[in-house]
C-alpha positions as CSV (number, residue, x, y, z in Angstrom):
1,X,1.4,-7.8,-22.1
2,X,1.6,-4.2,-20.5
3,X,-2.4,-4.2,-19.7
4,X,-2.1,-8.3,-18.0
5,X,0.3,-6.6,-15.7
6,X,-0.6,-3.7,-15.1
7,X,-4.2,-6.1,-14.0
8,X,-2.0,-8.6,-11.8
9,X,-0.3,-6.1,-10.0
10,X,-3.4,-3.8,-9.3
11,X,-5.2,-6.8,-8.1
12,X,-2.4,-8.0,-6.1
13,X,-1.3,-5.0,-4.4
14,X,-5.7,-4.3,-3.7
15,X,-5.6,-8.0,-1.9
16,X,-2.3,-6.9,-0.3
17,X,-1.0,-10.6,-0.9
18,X,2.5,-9.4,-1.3
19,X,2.2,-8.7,2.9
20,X,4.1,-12.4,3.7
21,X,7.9,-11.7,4.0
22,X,10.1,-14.6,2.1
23,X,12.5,-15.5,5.1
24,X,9.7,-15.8,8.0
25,X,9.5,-19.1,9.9
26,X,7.2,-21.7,9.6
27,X,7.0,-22.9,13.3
28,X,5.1,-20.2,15.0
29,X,2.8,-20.9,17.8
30,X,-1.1,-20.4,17.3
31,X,-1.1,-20.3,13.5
32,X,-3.7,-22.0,11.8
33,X,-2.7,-26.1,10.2
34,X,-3.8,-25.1,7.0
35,X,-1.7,-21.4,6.8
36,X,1.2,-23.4,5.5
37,X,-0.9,-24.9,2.5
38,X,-2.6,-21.4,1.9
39,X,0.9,-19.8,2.1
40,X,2.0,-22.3,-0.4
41,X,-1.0,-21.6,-2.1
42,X,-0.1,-17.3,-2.2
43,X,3.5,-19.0,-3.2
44,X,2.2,-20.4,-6.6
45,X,-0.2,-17.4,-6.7
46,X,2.8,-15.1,-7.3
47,X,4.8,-17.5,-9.0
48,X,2.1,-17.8,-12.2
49,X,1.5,-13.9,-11.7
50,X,5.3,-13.2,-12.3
51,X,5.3,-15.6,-15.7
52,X,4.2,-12.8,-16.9
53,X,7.2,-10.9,-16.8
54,X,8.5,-13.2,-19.8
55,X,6.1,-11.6,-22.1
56,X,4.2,-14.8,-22.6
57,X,1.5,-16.2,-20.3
58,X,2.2,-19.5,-18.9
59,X,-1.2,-21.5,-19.5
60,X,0.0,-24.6,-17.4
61,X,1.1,-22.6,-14.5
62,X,-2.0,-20.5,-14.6
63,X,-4.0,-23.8,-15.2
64,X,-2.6,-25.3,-12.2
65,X,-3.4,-22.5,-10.0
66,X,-7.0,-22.8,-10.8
67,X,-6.9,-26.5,-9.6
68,X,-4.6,-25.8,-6.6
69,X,-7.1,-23.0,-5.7
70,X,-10.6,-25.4,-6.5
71,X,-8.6,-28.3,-3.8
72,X,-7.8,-26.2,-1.4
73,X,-11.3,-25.0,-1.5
74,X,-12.4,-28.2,0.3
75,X,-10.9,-27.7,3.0
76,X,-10.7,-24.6,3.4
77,X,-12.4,-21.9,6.1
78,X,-15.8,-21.7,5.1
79,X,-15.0,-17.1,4.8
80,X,-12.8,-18.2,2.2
81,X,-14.5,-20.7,0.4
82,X,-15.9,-18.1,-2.6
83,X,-12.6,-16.1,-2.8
84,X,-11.1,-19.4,-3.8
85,X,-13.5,-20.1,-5.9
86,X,-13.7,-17.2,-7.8
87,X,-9.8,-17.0,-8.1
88,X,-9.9,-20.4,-9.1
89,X,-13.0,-19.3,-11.9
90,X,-11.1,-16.6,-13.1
91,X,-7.4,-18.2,-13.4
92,X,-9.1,-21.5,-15.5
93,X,-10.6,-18.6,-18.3
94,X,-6.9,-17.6,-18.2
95,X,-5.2,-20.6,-18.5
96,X,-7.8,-21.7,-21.5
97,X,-6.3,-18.0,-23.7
98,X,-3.9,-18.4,-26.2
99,X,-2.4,-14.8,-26.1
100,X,-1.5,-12.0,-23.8
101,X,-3.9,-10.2,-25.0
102,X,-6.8,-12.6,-24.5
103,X,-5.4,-13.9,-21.0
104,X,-5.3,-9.8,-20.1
105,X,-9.4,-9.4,-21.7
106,X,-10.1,-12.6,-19.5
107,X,-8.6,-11.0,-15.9
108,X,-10.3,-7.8,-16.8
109,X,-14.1,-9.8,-17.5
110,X,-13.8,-11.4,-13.9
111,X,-12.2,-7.6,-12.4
112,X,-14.7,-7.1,-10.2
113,X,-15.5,-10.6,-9.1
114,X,-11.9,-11.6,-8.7
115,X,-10.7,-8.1,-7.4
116,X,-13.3,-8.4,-4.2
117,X,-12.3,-12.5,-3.9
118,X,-8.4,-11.3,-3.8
119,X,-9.1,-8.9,-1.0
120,X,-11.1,-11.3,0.8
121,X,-8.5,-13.7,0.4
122,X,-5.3,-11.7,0.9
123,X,-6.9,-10.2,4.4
124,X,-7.6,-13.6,5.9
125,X,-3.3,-14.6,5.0
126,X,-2.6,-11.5,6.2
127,X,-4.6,-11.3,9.6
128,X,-4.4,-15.0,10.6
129,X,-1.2,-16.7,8.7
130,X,1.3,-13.9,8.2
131,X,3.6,-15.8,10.7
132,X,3.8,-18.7,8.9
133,X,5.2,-19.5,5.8
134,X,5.6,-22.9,3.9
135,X,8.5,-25.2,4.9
136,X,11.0,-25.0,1.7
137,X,12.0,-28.8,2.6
């Protein structure tokens, strides 16, 4: 379990997702519709990384992450279009493992892949929805 986290957190912390702040409001002028649905989106992103921390993966989290990522991907800004897909690639061979073990082989097979589509992904939050984070009602 050690190695998948030691994965998640390298790869998060290289995409610099963890740059939205919990408490920040999600009425700000000049922020892009869809930021609050990629925010949510980064939301359940860190939500399915942290299952880890159990010492089990959670498949059906994982697994919904993949399709969360494959539907936003339709409407989506066409720069992002192959992160998500990628991300979305690479959590489904992680949802379909039955150990930590094999979830933590699965991460590192798509590192490269998934490392580049994080950064990719984690600038564009960072740069044009950092203002706006999802409504919690």
């Amino acid at each position: 379990m050690n190695a998948l986290r030691i994965l998640v957190i390298g790869t998060l912390v290289t995409g610099g997702l963890a740059a939205l702040a919990p408490g920040v409001t999600a009425s700000v002028p000049g922020v892009p519709k869809n930021c609050q649905s990629l925010n949510t989106l980064n939301q359940n992103l860190e939500k399915a990384l942290k299952s880890g921390d159990s010492g089990q993966v959670d498949t059906g989290a994982i697994s919904n992450l993949s399709k969360a990522f494959r539907k936003a991907e339709k409407t989506s800004p066409k720069s992002l279009k192959s992160a998500e897909n990628t991300i979305a690639d690479v959590a489904a061979n992680v949802s379909h493992t039955s150990s930590a073990a094999a979830a933590a082989a699965a991460l590192k097979a798509g590192g490269g892949k998934l490392t580049a589509a994080v950064v990719t992904w984690g600038t564009y939050i960072a740069k044009n929805c950092s203002g706006a984070a999802p409504s919690t009602t």
